[in-house]
N, C-alpha and C positions, 0 to 999 in steps of 0.2 A: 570142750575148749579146744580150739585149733590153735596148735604153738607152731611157730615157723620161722626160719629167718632166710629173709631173703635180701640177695645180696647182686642188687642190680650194677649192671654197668651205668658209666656214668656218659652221656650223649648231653649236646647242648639242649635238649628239649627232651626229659625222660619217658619212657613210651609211657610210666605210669602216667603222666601229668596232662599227656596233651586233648584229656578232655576237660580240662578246668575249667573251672568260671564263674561267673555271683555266687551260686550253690553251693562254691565249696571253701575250705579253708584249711589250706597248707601248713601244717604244723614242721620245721626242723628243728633238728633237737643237735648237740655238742654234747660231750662230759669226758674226763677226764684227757682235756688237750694237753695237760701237764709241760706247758711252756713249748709244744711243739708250734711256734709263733712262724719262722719262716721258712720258707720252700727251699732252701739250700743244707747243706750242709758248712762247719766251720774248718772243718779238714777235708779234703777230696773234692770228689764234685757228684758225687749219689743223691740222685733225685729223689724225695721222699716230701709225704704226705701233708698240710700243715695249713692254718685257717687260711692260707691264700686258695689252698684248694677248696677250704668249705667257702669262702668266700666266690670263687667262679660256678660252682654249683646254685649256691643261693641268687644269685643273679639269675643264672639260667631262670631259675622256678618262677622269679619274680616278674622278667619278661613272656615269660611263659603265661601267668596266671595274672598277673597283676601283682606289684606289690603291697595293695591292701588287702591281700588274700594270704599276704605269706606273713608268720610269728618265725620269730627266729631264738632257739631258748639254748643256754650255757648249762648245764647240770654241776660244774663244779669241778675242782682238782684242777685247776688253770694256770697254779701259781709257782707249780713246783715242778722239777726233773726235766728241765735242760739249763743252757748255759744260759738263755737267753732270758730266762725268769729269774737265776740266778744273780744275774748283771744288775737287773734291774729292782730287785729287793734288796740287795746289800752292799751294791759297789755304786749305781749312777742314782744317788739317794736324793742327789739335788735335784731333778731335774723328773718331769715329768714320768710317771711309768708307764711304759708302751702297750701293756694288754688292755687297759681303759682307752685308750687311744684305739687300738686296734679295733674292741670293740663297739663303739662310737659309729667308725669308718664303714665297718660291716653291717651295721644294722641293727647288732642285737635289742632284741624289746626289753631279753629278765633274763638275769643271769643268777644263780642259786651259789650260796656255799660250800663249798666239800673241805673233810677232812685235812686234804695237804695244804690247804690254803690257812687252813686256821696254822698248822705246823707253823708256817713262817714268820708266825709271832706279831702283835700288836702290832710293832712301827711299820712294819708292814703291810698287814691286810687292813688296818685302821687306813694308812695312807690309800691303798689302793680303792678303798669303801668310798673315800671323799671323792678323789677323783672319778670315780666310777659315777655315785650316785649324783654328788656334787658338781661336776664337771661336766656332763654328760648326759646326766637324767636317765640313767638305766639302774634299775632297782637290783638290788641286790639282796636275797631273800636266804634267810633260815628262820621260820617262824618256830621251831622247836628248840632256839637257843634261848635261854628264860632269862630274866631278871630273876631277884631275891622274890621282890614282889608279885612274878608270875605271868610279867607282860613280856611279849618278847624285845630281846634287844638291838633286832633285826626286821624291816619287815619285813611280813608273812605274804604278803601277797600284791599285785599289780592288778590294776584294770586296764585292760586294751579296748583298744576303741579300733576294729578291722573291718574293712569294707562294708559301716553301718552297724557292726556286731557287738556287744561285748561280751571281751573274753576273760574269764578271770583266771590269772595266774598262781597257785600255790608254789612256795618255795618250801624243802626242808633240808637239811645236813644231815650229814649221819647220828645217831642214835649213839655210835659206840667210842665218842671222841676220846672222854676220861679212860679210856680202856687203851690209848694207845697214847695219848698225850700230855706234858709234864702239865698241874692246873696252871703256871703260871701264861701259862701260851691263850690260854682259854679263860681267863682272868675276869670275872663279870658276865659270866653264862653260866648255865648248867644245860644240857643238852637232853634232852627226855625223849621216852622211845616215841617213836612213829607210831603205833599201835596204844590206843588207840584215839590219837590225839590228830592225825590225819582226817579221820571220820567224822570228827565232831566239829571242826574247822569249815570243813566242806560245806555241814548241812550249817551251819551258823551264818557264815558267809552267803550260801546260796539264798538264803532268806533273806538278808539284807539290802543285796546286791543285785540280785535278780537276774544273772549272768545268762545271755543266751549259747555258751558252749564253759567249760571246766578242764583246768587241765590241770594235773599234780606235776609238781616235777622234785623228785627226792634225790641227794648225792646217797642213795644207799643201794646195793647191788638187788638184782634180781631176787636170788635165791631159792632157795627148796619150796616156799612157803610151808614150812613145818614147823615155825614156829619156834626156833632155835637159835636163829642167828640173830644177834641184835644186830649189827653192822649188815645182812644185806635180809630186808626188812621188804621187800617189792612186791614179791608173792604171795605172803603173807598178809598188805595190803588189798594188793590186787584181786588176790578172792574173794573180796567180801564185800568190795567197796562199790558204792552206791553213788549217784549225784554227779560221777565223773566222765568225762568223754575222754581225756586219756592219761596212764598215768606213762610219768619219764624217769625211769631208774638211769643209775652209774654207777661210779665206783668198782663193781668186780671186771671191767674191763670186756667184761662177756656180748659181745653184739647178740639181742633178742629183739623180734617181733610176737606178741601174743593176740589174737582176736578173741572178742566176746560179742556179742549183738550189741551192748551195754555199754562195753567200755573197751579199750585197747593200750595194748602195753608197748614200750619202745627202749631199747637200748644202743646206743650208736656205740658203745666199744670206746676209744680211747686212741688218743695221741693223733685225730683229725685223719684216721684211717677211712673212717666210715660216718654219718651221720646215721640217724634217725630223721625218717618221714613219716608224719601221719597224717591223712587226710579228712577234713569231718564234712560231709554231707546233710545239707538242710533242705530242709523240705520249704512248701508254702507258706506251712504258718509259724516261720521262721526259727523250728526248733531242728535239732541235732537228730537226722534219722539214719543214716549209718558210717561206720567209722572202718578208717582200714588204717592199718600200719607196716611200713617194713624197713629193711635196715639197705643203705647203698652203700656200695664201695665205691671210694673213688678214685677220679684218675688222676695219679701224681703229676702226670706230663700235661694235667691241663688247671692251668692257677692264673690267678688275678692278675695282668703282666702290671696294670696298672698301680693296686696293691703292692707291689713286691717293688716298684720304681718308689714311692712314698717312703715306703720303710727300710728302704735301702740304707739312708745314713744308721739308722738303727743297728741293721745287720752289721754293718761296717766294722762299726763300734765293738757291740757283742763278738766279733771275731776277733780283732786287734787285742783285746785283751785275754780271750780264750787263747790263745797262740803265743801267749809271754813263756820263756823259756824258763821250767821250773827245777830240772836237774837231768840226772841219767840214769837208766834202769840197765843193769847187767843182763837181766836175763829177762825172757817176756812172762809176762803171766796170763795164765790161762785159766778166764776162771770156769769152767768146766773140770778145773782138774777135783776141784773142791769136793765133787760129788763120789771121788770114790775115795779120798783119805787125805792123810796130811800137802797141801803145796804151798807152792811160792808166795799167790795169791792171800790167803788165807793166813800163810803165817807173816805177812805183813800188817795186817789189821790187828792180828795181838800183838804183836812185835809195840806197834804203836800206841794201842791200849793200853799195854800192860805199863809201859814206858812212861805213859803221859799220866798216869794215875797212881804207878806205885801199887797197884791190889796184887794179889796173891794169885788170882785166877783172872782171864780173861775168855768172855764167851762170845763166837762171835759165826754169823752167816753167811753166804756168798750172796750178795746183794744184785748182781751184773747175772743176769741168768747164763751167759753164754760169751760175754766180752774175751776181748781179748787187747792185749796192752802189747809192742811189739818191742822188744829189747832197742837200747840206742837213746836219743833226746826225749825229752819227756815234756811235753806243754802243758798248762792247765788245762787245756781240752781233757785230756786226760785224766784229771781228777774226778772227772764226773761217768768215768768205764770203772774207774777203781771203785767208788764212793758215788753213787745215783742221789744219795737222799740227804736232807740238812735233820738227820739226824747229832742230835748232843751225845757223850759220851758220860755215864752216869757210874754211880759205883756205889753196891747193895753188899748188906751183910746177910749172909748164907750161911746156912748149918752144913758141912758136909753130907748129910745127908739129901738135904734140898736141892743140893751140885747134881749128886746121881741121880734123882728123882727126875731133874730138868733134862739129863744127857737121855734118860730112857728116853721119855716122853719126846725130843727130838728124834732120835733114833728110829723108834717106831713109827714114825710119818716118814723117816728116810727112804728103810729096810722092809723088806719082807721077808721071811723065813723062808730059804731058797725050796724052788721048785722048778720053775718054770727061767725067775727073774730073782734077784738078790735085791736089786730096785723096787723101791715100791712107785711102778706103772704100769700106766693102763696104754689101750691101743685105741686112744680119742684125741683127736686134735685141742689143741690150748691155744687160744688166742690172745694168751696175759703175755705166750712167752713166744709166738707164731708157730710154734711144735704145728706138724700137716698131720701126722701121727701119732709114734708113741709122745706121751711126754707124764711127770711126775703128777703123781694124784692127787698131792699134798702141795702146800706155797713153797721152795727152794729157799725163798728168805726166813723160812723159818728151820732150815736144817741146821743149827747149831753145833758147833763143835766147841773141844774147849781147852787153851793154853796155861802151862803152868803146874800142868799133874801130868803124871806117866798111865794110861790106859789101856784097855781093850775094846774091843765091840766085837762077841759071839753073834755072829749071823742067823747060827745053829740053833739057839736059843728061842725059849718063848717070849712074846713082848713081853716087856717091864724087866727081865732078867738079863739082859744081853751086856748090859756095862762092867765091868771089871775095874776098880780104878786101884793102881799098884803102891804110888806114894805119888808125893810132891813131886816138881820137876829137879829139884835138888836132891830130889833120893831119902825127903825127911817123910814120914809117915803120916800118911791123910787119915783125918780124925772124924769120922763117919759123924758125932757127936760136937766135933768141933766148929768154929766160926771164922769164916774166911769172907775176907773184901774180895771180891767180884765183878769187873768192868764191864760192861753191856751198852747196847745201844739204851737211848730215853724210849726208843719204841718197846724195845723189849720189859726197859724197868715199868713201863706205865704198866703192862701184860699186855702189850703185843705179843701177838702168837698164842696164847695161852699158856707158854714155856713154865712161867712164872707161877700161877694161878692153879691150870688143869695138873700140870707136871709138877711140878717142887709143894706143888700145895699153897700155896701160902694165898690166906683172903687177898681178896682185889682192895677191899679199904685197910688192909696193914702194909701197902708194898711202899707207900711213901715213907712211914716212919724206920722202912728198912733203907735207905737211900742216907747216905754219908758224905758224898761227893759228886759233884755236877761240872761239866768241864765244858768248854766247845767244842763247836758240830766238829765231828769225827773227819769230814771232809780237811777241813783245817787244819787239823791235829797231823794229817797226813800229810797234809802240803807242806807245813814245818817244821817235820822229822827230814822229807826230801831234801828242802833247802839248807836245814841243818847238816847234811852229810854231804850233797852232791850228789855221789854214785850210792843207789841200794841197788843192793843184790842178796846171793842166797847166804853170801860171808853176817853180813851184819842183820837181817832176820831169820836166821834159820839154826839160831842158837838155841840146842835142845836144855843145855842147865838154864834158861832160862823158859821157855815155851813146853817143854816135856814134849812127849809123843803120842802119838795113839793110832790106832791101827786097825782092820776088819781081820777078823780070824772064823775060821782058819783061812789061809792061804789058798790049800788046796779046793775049797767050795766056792771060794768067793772071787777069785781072779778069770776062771772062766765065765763065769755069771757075769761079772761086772761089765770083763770087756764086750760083751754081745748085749748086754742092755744099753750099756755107751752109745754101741754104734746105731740101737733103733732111735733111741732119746737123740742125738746128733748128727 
């Protein structure tokens, strides 16, 4: 198998394309655009990536080849993480929403479900469903989200009709929703693995349909193919699967190209950095005789000018309301600071949890890999560097035990037993977080810390022993046997992360009946602590009788280690 990713410059006419012609059929592929909708920024004026750029690419191709040679396919995550998807799921409810529009304008043939999209809840991706499919006539596929009775409740699949061909489209979601989702968001589905319910699909359809090319396209990530991850399920496919000319993963963000004689793999990465190409080749007797794929980068500086005049009032809009003045921040947070011990960042999120819920314990992540918020006025732009995701705030009954159990299990994906690094990283580029080099081996959204108790964290130690927990943050004695309310993200209480499940133990079908309280998205909760006080700073979060402490020890091993892993990771 030749694995590869290439990552072309982007030219009005790609040197890959300009043999195109009847023969071939130009496959691009989208996923995880997560509301990166326009080419501007809503603060500054930094040019970055966003469908106006997929949008001047796909033109290119289409004058280039014809545009009954080019498919143009969404993988999913479309709905969620910026301002401007925000805008438009839960503040401009009346009125049209602009990624159905958007996508209309561009072309898309099929666009697939992903996990964030389900996140933003029925009134939402129902609405978006109508207008999408309803409004527009572009399908919108998770043929792995069931009814009670076993049909899907989504269709599975599209026929295209491309320069005389047909092509048939497979849609799937992820496999691992219930594992990160409250059910109520996902209310009338059940979601069942890809494996091996992709395969059987393919050869069923293929029979019916009689399709002269096949294309899968899954919102589930590449992965190891070893047969472990349910959430990135692509590999695992990919090796075994039959009948298909190419499959299209997402979700892990990972831009990949994979060749097979057979078949071929594509991953465009995320947030309209890069797309996916892949080209299928036919022969005379008008079947599929070879297949290539690869991943492009493209150019920020070169977008739709047309495009971006259309959607201007949009932009408009989405900014004027990102830019409403929401209070003042004394000191800036940085959240980088997170990753070596207690900061500002950080003890804001429990400050707020802990406040809005009343629990005993608040557990909580650095969400923003590397943001940064600058002391002074504070706009809602800004709520979305503090708080990226429309996560709910939930609150679970824990044994003290289960506390420690989860701070290991985070821990140990932090730390490594110093040597070299006190970080647990490697020296490989990451493209979830644009690290060139070092960067963390493990998600950052899953490094948990926890407010409310007095701690340790032994560096020195071996995994699973390193926590120390001393008492309450009141100084009253923690009861290894006792039961305490516990604030979390809804990602974490479903067992996002594994925190809950791998670490504290607890079955993944008992974590509902452990859940006591349910509150709004966290973003919110944020917003109206600020507006409740005006000025935060470190005076009014950075209350240890209420937050406790915790700290890496010793001192002496950890503070040289730390600051030199800082500097490769930053």
């Amino acid at each position: 198998m030749n694995i590869k990713i290439l990552l072309a410059s982007l030219l009005l006419v790609p040197a890959s394309l300009s043999a195109g012609g009847p023969g071939e059929l130009h496959i691009i592929t989208t996923g995880d655009v997560h509301g990166s909708y326009f080419d501007r920024p809503y603060v500054g004026s930094k040019v970055k990536t966003s469908l106006m750029s997929v949008k001047y690419y796909v033109d290119s191709l289409r004058a280039a080849v014809g545009p009954e040679n080019v498919v143009l396919i969404d993988a999913g995550d479309v709905l969620q993480g910026d301002n401007a998807s925000y805008y438009y799921n839960y503040v401009a409810t009346s009125e049209p929403h602009v990624w159905p529009r958007m996508a209309a304008y561009m072309g898309y043939d099929v666009c697939v479900i992903g996990n964030h999209d389900i996140e933003t809840g029925h009134p939402v991706y129902d609405r978006v469903r109508r207008e999408l499919e309803g409004g527009h006539g572009i399908p919108w596929l998770a043929g792995n989200a069931m009814k009670d009775d076993g049909t899907p409740c989504y269709p599975e699949y599209a026929l295209l009709r491309k320069g005389g061909r047909k092509v048939l489209v497979l849609g799937f979601n992820n496999a691992n929703i219930s594992g990160w989702l409250s059910p109520e968001l996902w209310s009338g589905a059940t979601y069942v693995s890809l494996v091996p319910l992709v395969q059987r699909r393919v050869d069923a359809l293929r029979k019916r349909l009689r399709p002269d090319a096949v294309v899968v396209a899954i919102h589930s990530g590449t992965g190891d193919g070893d047969g472990k991850s349910l959430e990135s399920q692509g590999l695992d496919i990919f090796n075994k699967l039959k009948g298909v000319d190419l499959l299209v993963t997402a979700h892990d963000h990972r831009p990949a190209a994979i060749e097979k004689p057979a078949c071929c793999l594509v991953n465009g990465g995320a947030r309209a950095g890069y797309v996916g190409h892949a080209v299928l080749s036919f022969g005379r007797c008008g079947k599929v005789k070879s297949r290539h794929a690869e991943v492009v980068r493209l150019d920020k500086f070169k977008v739709d000018k047309e495009m971006s005049g259309k959607f201007d009032p949009e932009f408009q809009a989405v900014k004027a309301f990102t830019l409403r003045p929401v209070g003042e921040l004394e000191a800036p947070l940085r959240m980088r600071e997170a990753y070596t011990g207690m900061c500002g960042y950080i003890d804001l999120l429990h400050t707020v949890q802990l406040g809005a819920s009343g629990a005993n314990i608040s557990i909580a992540a650095p969400l923003t890999f590397n943001g940064y918020v600058p002391a002074g006025r504070l706009v809602f732009n800004d709520m979305f560097t503090i708080y990226p995701y429309e996560n709910q705030l939930f609150v679970l009954k824990l044994k003290g035990r289960e506390i420690l159990n989860l701070l290991e299990y985070s821990y140990d994906h932090w730390i490594c037993t110093p040597g070299e690094h006190v970080l647990n990283i490697a020296n490989a580029p990451d493209p979830r977080t644009g690290a060139k080099r070092w960067s963390f081996v493990h998600r950052s959204y899953n490094f948990d810390s926890a407010a409310g108790i007095n701690y340790t964290v032994d560096v020195t130690r071996p995994a699973g022993s390193r926590v120390s927990i001393e008492s309450l943050a009141d100084g009253s004695a923690f009861n290894m046997e006792g039961e305490y309310t516990v604030a979390m993200t809804s990602y974490r209480a479903n067992g996002g992360g594994s925190l809950l499940t791998e670490g504290a133990g607890i079955p993944q079908d008992e974590l509902s009946s452990r859940v006591v309280a349910r509150y709004p998205e966290i973003r919110n909760l944020i917003y109206d602590f600020i507006q409740e006080h005006g000025t935060v700073g470190p005076g009014l979060t950075g209350c240890r009788s209420v937050l406790g402490a915790w700290r890496f020890v010793p001192e002496s091993v950890v503070d040289p280690l730390m600051k030199q892993d800082m500097e490769l990771v930053f």
